[in-house]
C-alpha positions in Angstrom: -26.0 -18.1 -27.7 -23.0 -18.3 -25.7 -23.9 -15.6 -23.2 -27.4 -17.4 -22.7 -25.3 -20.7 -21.6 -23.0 -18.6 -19.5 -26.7 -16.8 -17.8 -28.0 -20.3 -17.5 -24.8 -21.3 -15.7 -24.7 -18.6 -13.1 -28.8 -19.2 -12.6 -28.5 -22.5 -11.6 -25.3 -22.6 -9.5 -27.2 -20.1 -7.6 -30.4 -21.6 -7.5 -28.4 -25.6 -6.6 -25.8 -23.8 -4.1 -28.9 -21.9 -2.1 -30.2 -25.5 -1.7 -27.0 -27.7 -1.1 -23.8 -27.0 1.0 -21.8 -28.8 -1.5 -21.5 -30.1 -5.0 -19.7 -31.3 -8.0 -19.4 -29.0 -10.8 -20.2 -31.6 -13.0 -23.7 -32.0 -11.6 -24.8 -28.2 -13.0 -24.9 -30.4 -16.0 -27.9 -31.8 -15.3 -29.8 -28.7 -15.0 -28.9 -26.8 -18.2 -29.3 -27.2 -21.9 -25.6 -26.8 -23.1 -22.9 -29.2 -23.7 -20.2 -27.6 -21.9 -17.0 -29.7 -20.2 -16.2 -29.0 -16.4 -13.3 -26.7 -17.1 -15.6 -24.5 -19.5 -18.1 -24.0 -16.9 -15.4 -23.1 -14.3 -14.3 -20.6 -16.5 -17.6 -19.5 -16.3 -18.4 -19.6 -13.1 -14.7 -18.5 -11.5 -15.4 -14.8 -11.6 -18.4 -14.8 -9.7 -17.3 -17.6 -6.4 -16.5 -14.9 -4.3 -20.1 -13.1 -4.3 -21.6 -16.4 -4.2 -19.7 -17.4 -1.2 -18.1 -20.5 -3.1 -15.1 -22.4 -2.5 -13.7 -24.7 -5.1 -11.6 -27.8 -4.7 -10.3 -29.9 -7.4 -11.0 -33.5 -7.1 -9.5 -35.3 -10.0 -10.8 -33.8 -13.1 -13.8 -32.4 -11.4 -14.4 -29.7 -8.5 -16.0 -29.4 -5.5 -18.3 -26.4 -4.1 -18.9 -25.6 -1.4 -20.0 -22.7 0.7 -17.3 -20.9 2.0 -16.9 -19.9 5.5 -17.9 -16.6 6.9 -15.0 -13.8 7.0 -12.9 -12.8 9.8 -10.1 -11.2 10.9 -6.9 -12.6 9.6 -4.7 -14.1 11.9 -1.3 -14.4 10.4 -0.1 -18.4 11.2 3.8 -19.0 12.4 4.2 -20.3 8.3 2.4 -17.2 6.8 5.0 -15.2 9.3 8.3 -16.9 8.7 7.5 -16.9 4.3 6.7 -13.3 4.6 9.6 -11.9 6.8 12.1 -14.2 4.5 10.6 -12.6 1.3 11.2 -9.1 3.0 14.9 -9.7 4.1 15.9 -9.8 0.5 12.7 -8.8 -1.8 12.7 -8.9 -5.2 10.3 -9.5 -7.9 10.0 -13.1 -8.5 10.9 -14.8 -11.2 7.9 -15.6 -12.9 6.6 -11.9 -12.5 10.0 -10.9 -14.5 9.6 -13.3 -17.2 5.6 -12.1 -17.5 7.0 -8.3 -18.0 9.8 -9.0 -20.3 7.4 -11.4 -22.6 5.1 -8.6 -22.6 7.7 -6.1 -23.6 8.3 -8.6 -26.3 5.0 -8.6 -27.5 4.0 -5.2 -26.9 7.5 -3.7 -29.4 7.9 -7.2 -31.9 11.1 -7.3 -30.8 13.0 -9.4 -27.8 12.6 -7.0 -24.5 16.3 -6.9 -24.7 16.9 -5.8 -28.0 19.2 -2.6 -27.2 16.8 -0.6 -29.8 13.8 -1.3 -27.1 15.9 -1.1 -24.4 17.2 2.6 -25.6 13.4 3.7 -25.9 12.9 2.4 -22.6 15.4 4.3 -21.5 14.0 7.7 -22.7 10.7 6.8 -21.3 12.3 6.3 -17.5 14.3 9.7 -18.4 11.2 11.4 -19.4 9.0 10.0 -16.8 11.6 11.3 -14.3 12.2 14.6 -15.9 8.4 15.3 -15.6 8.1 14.3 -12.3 9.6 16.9 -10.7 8.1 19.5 -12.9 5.1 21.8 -11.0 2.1 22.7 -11.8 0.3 22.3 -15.2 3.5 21.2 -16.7 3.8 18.8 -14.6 1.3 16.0 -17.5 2.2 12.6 -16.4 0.4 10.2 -19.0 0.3 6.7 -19.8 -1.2 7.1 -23.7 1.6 5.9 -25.4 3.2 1.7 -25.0 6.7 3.0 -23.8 5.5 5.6 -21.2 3.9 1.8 -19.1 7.2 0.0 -20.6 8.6 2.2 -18.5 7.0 2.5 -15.8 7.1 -1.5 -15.7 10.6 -1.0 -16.0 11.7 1.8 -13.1 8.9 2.4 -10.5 6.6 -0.8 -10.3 9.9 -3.1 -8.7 9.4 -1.0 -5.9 5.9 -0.2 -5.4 5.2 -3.8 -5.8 7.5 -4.8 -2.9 6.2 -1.3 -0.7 2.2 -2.1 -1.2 3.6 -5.6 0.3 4.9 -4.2 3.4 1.7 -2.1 4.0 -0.3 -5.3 3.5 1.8 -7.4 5.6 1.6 -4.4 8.7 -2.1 -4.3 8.2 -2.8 -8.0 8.7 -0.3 -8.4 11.6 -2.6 -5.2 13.2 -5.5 -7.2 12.6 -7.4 -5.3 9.9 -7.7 -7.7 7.4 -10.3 -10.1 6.5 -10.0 -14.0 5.5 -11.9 -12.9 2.6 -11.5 -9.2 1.1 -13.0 -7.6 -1.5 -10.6 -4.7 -2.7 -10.7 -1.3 -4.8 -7.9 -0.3 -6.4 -8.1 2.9 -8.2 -5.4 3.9 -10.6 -4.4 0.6 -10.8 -1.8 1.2 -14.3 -0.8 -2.2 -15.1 -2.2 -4.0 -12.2 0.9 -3.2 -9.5 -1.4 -3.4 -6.5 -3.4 -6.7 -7.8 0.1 -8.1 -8.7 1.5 -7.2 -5.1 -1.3 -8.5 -3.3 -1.1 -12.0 -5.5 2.5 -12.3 -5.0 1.4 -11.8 -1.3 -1.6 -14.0 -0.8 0.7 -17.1 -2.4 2.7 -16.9 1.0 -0.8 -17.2 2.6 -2.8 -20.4 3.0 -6.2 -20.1 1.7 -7.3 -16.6 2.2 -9.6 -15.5 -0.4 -9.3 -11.7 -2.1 -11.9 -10.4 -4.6 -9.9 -7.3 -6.9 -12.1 -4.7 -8.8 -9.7 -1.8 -10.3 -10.7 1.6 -12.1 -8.2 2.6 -14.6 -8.0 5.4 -17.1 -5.7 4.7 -20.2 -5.7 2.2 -22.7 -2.2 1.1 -22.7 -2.2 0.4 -19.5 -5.5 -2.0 -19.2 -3.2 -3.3 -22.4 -0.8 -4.2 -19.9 -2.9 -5.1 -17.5 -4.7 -7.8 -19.2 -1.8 -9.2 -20.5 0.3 -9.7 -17.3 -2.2 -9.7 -13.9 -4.4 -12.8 -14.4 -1.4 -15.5 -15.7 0.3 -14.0 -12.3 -3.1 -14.2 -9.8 -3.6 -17.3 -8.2 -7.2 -19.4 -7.3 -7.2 -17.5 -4.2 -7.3 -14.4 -5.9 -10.7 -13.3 -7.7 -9.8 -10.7 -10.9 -12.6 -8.0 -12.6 -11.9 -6.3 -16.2 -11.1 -2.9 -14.7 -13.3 -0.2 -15.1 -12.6 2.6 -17.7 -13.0 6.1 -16.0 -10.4 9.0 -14.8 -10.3 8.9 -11.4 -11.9 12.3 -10.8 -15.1 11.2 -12.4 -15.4 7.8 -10.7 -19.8 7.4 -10.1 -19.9 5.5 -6.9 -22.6 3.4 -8.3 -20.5 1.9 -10.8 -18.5 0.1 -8.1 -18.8 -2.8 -5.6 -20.3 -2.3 -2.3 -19.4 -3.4 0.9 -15.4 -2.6 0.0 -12.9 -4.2 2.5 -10.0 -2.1 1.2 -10.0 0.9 -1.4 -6.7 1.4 -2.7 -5.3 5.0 -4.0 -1.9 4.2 -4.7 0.6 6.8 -6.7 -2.2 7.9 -8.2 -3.7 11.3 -6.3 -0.3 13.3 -7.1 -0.5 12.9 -10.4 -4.2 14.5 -10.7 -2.8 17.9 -11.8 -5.1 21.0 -11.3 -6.8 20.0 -8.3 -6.5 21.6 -4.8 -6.3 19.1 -1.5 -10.3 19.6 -0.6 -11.0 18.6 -4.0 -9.3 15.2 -3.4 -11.1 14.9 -0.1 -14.1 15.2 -2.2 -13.1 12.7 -4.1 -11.9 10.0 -1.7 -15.2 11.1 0.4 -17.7 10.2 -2.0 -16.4 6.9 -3.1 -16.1 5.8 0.1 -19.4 5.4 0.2 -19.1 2.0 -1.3 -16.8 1.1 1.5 -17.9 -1.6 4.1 -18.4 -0.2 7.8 -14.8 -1.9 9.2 -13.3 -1.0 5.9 -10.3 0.8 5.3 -8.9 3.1 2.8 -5.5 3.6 2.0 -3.6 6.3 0.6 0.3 6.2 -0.5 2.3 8.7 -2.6 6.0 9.0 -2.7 8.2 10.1 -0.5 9.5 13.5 -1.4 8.9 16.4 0.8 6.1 17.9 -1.8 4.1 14.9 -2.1 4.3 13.4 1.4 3.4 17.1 2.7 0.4 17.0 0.5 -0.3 13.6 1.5 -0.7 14.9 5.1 -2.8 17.6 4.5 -5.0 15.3 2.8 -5.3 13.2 6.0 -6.4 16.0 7.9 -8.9 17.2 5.6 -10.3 13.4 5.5 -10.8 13.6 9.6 -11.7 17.1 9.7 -14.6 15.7 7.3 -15.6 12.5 9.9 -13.2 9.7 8.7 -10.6 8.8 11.5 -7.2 8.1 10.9 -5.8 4.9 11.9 -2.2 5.1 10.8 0.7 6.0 11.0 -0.4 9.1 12.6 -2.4 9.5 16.3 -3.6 12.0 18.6 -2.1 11.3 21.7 -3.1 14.1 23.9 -6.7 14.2 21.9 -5.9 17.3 19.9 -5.9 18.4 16.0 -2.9 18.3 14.2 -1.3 22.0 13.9 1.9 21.4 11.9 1.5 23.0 8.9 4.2 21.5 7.0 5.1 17.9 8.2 7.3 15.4 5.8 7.0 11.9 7.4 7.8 8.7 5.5 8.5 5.1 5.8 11.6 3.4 4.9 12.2 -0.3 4.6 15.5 -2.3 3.0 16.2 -2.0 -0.2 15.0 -4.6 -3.0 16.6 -6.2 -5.2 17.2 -5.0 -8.7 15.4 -6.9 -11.8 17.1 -8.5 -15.2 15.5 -5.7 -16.8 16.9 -2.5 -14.3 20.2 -4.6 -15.4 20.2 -4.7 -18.6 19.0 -0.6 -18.6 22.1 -0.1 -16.7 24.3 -1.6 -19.2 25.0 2.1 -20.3 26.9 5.0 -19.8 25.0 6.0 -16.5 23.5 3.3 -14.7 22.3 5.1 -11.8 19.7 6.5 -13.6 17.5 3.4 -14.1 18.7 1.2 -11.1 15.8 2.2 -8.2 15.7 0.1 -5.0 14.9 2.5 -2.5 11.7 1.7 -0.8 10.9 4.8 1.3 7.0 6.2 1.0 4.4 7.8 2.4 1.2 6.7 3.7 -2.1 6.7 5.4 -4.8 4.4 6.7 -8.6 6.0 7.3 -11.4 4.3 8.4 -15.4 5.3 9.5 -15.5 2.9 12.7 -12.6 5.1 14.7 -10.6 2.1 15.2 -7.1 3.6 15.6 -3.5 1.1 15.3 -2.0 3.0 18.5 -5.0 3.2 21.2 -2.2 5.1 23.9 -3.5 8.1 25.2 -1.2 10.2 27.6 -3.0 9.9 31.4 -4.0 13.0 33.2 -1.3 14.8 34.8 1.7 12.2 33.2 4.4 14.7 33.2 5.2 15.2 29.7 6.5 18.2 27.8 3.6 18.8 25.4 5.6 19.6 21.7 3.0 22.8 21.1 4.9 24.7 24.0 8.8 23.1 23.6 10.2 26.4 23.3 9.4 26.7 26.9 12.3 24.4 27.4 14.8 26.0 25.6 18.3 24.2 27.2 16.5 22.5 29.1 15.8 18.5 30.2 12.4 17.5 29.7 10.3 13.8 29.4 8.6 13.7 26.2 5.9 11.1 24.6 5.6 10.8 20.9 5.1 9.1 17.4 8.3 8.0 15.7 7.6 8.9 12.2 10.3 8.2 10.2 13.6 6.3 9.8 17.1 7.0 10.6 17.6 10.5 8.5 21.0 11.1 9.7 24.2 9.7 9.1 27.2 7.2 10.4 28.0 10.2 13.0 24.4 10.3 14.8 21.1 8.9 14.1 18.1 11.7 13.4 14.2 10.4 13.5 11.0 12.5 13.4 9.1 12.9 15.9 5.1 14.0 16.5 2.7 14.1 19.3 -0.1 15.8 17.4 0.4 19.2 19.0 3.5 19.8 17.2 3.8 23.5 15.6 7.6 23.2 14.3 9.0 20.0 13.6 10.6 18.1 16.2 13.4 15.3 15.6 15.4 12.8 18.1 19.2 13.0 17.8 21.1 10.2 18.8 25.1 10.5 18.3 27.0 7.6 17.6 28.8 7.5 21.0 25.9 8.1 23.3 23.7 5.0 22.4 22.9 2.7 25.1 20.8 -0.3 25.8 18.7 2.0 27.6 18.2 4.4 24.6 18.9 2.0 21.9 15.2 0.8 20.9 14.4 3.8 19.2 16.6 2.5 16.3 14.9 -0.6 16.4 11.3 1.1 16.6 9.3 0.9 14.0 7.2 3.7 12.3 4.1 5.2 13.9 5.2 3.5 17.3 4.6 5.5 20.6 7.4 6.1 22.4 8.6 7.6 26.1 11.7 9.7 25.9 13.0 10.6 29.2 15.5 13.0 29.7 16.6 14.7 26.5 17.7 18.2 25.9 15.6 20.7 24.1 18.0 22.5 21.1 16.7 24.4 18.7 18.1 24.9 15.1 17.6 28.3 14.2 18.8 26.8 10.5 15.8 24.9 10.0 13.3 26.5 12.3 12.8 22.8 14.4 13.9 21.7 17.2 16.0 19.2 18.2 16.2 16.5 21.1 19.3 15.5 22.2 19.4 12.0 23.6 22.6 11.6 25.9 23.9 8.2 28.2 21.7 9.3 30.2 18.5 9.3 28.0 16.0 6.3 28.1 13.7 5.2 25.1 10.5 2.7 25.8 7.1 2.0 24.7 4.4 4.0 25.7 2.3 2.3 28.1 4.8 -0.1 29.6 7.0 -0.1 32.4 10.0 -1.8 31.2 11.0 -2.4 27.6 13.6 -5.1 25.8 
């Protein structure tokens, strides 16, 4: 009976909404047979707003519908700005999030979370998790079948790629590829870190709209899932039961269409078995669901295996017709040729949780205190929309990077991606460096002492940025079969495409 009064709901708010532009909740009561108060129809209604197209506002103790606006690009406002770059000077999980996990934990063992018999369990799950991390190959069984293994997890890596999948938001609606209204995949979702990160992120928005549909495998973590996300998600943020399926047997059909933004996040590299055309298979067919000005997005960790796998998965996306909009472009209009490239991201580091505390209340504390935020990452899309649009003129005198060792000792002008953050140390500053033709890696070497205002913005550039470097010696380090640019006094650094630079 009570899923013929929930049918009867959804058919009339369809039938009433197609007719009027706006309504009280209350007056759906006057086309159906049950007896239900306002706030039992909204819970009714709530998961299905967003494919209606309805807005709700709360007017006393009823609510108002009416038919949202059509979507369109989000345009960050000087408020949405200022919230989001003060949450990123000193991220942390908030508060409320913590106190969501550690009830959990509570509920999840019967015990408080920081009883030290849970937290010595939790421990041993971090230690394990860790330890099979960097195993290889078919030993290498990551699983989340067991409580403790998503205890933690909750505990060591989702502080950190909850703050990350921030960042990449935030970067993708300052670019201008997100929507006032989304509708977003998340596959692998564990225990909900991408719908978590992207509530936590739409409260510092005003009134955007997100619709979350998420595919995950194990029980324990839809457990989780179910028990944390939707006290932490906000009106603005539209939740479905996540789908039960291992990611490799994902039917298209089974998901949404139309898909804004389809998610793969620390998930690929722990498919074990499974070569890199394989994945592309994988990512290829469900992106079938995804709307034409959609995006998906891919990010795995950033140690040199799984960032260099990462890449070859781009590559064998756009060699199969999706194009890559970030971080990587193609400058001179080539392929990529660099068999081996290691690029990450790296922001500041977040702040520790009560919990990473309390773990580290031990003999060794470094081994469950992680703050680091430093990924890998890429952004494909079917329209060919690409983040940098620079393409180097005809006959600009630039040193392409496939023939460098042409210019052995020599001075050359060079234009180029900056793909990764300072790697060196308080002597000199060392960046990555691509301009698609690349055959041996390249890096930028700043020394302390030779940093001017003229070549001082590549520190301050930020990842994926095109850059003109003039005058820089080519080195090459037999060591590590790269070579090196050596930026001097006389180096300059500025954007590609303009004249002068700040």
């Amino acid at each position: 009976m009570k899923k013929d009064s929930e049918k009867e709901i959804i058919s009339t708010l369809k039938y009433v909404s197609h007719m009027k532009s706006e309504l009280m909740l209350s007056e759906i009561r006057n086309y159906i047979t049950s007896d239900m108060s306002v706030e039992q129809m909204y819970d009714v209604i709530r998961p299905f707003l967003y494919e209606l197209d309805i807005d709700v506002i709360q007017e006393g103790a009823d609510l108002r519908l009416r038919r949202s606006p059509p979507a369109v690009v989000m345009k960050l406002t000087e408020n949405e700005i200022k919230k989001n770059e003060l949450f990123f000077r000193s991220a942390v999980v908030s508060a409320k999030l913590q106190t969501l996990i550690e009830q959990y934990i509570s509920k999840k063992t019967a015990k408080q979370w920081n009883d030290p018999v849970v937290l010595d369990r939790i421990r041993k799950a971090v230690l394990d998790q860790k330890d099979l991390y960097w195993k290889e190959g078919s030993s290498r069984k990551i699983s989340y079948k067991k409580g403790y293994n998503v205890l933690g997890y909750l505990a060591y890596q989702f502080p950190v790629y909850f703050v990350q999948f921030q960042h990449i938001l935030y970067d993708m609606a300052l670019s201008g590829i997100l929507k006032t209204r989304m509708k977003v995949l998340d596959v692998g979702t564990g225990p909900g870190t991408v719908p978590l990160a992207i509530a936590d992120f739409y409260k510092r928005l005003e009134g955007r709209k997100v619709d979350i549909h998420c595919v995950e495998l194990y029980d324990e973590n839809i457990e989780a899932f179910n028990s944390i996300v939707p006290q932490y998600a906000s009106d603005y943020v539209t939740l479905h039961e996540p789908i039960r399926s291992d990611v490799c047997k994902i039917k298209p059909e089974s998901l949404p269409e139309n898909i804004d933004l389809m998610v793969f996040s620390n998930v690929l590299n722990e498919i074990k078995d499974v070569t890199i055309e394989q994945k592309a298979d994988m990512v290829l067919k469900l992106a079938q669901r995804l709307a034409p000005d959609g995006s998906i997005l891919v990010i795995e960790p950033a140690d040199r295996t799984n960032s260099v796998e990462l890449r070859r998965l781009s590559i064998a996306l756009k060699e199969a017709g999706l194009g890559i909009y970030a971080p990587c472009s193609f400058i001179w209009n080539t392929g990529c040729s660099l068999k081996e490239c290691w690029s990450f991201e790296q922001k500041q580091d977040i702040n520790p949780t009560l919990l990473m505390h309390r773990l580290a209340e031990c003999d060794e504390p470094y081994r469950y205190i992680n703050t680091d935020l430093k990924y890998s990452y890429f952004i494909v899309r079917k329209d060919g929309l690409t983040k940098e649009c620079y393409r180097v003129p005809p006959k600009a005198r630039f040193a392409r990077f496939s023939k460098i060792g042409m210019h052995k000792d020599k001075r050359i002008n060079v234009v180029c991606s900056l793909m990764s953050g300072d790697l060196g140390d308080g002597k000199y500053s060392l960046y990555k460096l691509c301009d698609g033709t690349s055959r041996k890696a390249v890096y930028a070497v700043l020394p302390w002492h030779n940093v001017t205002e003229d070549n001082s913005l590549i520190k301050r550039a930020k990842y994926g940025e095109i850059l003109e470097i003039h005058n820089v010696l080519v080195n090459y380090n037999k060591e590590k079969d790269a070579y090196n640019l050596l930026l001097s006094k006389g180096s300059t650094v500025g954007r590609a495409g303009y004249e002068n630079d700040d």
